[in-house]
N, C-alpha and C positions, 0 to 999 in steps of 0.2 A: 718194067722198062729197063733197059739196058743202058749203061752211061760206060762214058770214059771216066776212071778216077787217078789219082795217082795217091798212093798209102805209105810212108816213108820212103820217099824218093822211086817208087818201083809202079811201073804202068799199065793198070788190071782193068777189065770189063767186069763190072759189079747189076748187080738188079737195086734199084731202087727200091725202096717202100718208107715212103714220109712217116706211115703212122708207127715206126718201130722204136724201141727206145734200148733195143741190144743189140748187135751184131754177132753172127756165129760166122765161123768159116773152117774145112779144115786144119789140123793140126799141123800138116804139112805145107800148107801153104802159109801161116803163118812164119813158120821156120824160114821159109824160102825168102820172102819177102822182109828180114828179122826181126818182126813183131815182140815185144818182151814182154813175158806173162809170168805171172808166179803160178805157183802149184793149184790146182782148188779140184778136191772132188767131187762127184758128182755126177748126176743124169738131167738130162733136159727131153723133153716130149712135146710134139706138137700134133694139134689134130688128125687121124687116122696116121699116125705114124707109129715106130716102132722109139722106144727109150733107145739115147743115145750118150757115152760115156763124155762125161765136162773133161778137157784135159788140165785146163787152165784159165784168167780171166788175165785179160792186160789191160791197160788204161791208157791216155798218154800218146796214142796212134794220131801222127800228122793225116788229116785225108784231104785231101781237093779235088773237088767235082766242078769239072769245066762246061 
């Protein structure tokens, strides 16, 4: 399901899913919208996908889902 959200002041179309307890998104969109994350390395994988490079982890993201 699709939702309006807004994530530090900036007004994105996100997918829903209640049962998640991480959020991923590009690296570039985080920049865009100025997400602050410190450094972390690392790879994350999910079912029949390919490994995908961690760039970083942030904390601390205002989100409001209207």
């Amino acid at each position: 399901m699709y939702v309006e959200t807004i994530i530090n002041g900036n007004q994105l179309q996100v997918v829903l899913d209640t049962g998640v307890n991480t959020v991923s998104m590009a690296k570039e969109l985080g920049d865009e919208i100025g997400l602050s994350y410190t450094n972390e390395k690392g790879y994350v994988k999910g079912v029949n996908a390919k490994s995908l490079l961690i760039e970083g982890a942030g904390w601390d993201a205002l989100i409001q889902i209207d």
